[in-house]
MMTF fields as JSON, N, C-alpha, C and O atoms, coordinates in Angstrom:
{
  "mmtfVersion": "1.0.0",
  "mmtfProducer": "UNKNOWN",
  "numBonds": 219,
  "numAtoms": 220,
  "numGroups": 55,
  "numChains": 1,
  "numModels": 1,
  "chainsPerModel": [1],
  "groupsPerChain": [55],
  "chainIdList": ["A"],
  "bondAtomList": [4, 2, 8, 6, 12, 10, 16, 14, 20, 18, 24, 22, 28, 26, 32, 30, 36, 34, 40, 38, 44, 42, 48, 46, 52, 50, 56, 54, 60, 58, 64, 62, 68, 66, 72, 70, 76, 74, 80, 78, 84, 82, 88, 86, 92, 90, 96, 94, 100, 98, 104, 102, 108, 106, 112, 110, 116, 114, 120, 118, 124, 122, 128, 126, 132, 130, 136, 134, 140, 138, 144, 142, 148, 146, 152, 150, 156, 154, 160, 158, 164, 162, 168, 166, 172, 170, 176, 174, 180, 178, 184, 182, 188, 186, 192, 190, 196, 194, 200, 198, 204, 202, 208, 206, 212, 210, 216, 214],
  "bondOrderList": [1, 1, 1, 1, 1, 1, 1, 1, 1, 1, 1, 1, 1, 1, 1, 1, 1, 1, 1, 1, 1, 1, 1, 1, 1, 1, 1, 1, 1, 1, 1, 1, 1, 1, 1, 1, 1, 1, 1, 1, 1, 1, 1, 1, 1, 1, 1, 1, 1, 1, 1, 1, 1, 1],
  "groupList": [{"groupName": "UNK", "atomNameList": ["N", "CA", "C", "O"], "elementList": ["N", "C", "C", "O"], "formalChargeList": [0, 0, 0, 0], "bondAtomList": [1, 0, 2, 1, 3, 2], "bondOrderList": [1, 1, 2], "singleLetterCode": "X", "chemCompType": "L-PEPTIDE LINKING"}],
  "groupTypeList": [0, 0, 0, 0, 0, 0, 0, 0, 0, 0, 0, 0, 0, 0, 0, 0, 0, 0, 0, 0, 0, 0, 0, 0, 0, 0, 0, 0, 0, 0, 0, 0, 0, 0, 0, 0, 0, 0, 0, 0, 0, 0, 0, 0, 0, 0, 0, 0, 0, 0, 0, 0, 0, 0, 0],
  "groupIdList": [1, 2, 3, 4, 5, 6, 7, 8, 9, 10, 11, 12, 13, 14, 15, 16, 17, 18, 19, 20, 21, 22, 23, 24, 25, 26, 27, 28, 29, 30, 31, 32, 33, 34, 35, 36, 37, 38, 39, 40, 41, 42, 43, 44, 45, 46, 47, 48, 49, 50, 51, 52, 53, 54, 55],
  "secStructList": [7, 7, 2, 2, 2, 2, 2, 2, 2, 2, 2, 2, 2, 2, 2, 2, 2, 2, 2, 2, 2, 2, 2, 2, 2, 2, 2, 2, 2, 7, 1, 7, 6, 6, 6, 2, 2, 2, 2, 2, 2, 2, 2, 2, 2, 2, 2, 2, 2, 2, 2, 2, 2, 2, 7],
  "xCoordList": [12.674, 11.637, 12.195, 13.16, 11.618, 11.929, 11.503, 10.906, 12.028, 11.83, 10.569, 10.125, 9.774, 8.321, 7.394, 6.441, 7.759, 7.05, 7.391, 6.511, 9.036, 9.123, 7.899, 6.97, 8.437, 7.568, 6.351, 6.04, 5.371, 4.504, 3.506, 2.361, 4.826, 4.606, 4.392, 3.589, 5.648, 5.837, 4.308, 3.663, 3.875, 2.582, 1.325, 0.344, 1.484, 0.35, 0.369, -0.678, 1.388, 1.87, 1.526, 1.167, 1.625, 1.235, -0.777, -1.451, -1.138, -2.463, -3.012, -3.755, -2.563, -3.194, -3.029, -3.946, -2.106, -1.727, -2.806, -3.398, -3.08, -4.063, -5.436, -6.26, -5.902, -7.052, -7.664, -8.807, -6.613, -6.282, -7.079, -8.086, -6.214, -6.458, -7.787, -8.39, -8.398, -9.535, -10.792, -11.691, -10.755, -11.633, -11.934, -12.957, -10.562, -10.912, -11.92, -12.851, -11.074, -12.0, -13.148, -13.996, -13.487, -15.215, -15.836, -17.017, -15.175, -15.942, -16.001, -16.731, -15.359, -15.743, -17.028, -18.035, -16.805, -17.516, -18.451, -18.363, -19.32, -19.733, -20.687, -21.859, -20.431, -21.383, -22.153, -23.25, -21.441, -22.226, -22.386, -21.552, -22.957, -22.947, -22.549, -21.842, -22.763, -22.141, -20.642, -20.202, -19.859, -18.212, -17.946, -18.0, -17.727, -17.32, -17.178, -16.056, -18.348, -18.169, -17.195, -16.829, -16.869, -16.731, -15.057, -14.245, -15.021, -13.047, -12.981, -12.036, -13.886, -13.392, -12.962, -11.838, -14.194, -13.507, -12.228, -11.466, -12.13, -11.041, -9.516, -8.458, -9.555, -8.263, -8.212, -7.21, -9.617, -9.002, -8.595, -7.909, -9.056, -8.528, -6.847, -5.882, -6.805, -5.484, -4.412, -3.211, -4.999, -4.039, -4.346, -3.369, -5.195, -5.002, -3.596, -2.67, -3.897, -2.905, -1.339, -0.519, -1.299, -0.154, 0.259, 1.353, -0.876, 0.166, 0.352, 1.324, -0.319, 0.226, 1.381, 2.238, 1.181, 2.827, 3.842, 4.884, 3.716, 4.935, 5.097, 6.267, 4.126, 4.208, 5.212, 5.531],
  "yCoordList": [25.25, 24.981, 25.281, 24.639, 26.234, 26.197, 25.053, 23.991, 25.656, 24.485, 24.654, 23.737, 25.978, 25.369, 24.899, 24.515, 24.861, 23.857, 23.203, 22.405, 22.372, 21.032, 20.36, 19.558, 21.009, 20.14, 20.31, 19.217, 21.334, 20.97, 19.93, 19.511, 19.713, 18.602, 17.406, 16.655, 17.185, 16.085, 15.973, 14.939, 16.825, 16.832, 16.271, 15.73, 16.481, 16.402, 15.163, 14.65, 14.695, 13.236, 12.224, 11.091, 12.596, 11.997, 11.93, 11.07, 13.009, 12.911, 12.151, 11.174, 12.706, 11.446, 10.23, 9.432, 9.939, 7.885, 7.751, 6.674, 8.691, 8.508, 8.762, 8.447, 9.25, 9.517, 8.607, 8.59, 7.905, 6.622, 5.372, 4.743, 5.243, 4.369, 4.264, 3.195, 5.463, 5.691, 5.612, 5.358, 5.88, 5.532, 4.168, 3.775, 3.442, 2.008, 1.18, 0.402, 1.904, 1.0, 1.231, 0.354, 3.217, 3.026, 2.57, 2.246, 2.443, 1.153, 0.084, -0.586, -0.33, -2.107, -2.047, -2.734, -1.052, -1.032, 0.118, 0.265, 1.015, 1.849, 2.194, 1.878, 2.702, 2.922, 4.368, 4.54, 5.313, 6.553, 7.017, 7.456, 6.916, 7.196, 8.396, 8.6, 9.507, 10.763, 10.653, 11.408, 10.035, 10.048, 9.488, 10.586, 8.703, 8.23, 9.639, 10.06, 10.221, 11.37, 12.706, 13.62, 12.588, 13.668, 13.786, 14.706, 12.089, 11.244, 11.799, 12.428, 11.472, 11.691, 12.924, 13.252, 13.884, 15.43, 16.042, 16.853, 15.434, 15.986, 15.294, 15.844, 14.215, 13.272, 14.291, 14.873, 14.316, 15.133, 16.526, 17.206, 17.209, 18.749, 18.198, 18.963, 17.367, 17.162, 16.798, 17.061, 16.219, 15.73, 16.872, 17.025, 17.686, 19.124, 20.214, 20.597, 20.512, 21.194, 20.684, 21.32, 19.391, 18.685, 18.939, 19.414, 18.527, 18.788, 20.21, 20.5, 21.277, 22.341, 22.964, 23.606, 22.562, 22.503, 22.033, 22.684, 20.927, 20.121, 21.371, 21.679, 21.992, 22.055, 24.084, 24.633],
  "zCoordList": [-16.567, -15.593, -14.193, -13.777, -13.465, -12.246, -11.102, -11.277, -9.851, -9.242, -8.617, -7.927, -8.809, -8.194, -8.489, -7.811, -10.549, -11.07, -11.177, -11.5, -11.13, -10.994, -9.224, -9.121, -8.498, -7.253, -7.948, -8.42, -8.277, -8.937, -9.612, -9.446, -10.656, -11.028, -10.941, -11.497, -9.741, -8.983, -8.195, -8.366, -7.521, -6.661, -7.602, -7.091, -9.159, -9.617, -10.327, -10.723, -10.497, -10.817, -9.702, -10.019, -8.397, -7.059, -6.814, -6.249, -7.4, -7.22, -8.408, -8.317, -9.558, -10.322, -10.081, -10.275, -9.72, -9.311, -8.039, -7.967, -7.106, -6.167, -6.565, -5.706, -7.648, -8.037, -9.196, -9.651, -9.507, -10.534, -9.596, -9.921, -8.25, -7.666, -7.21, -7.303, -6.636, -6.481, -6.59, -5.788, -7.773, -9.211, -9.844, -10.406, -9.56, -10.006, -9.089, -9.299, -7.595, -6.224, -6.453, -6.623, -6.518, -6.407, -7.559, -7.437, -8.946, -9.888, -9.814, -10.545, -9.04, -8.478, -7.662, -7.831, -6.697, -5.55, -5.208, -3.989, -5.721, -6.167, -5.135, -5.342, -4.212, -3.034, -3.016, -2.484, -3.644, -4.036, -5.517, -6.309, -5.567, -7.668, -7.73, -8.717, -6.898, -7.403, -7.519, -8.386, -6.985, -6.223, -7.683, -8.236, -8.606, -9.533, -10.72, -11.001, -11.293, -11.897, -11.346, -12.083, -9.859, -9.638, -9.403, -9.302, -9.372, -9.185, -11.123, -11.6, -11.698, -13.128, -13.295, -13.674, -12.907, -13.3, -12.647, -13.172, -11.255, -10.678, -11.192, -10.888, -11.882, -12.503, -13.94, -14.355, -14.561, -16.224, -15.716, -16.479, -14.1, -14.26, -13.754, -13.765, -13.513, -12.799, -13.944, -13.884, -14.875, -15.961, -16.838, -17.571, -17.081, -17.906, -17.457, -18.171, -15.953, -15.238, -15.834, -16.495, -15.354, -15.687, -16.985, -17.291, -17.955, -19.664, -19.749, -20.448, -19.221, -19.343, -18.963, -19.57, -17.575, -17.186, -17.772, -17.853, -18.234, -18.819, -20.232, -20.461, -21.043, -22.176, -22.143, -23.198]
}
């Protein structure tokens, strides 16, 4: 693995934990209904990217 997919990785490991966090707030607190579907798709393209990389 080189190192520009290690930072990579690292970057996409950083957005999921922030898109994690995200997602939980606006399900507590749900002020736009679109923003919840759209935290989802952008966390599964983010964790797709990621297992590919890793793989």
């Amino acid at each position: 693995m080189d190192k520009k997919t290690k930072k990579r990785i690292e970057v996409l490991q950083q957005k999921v934990a922030k898109l994690q966090q995200l997602l939980a707030a606006a399900k507590k607190q749900p002020d736009d209904p679109a923003e919840i579907p759209r935290l989802e798709l952008e966390l599964k393209a983010a964790r797709e990217e990621l297992s590919a990389l890793k793989s």
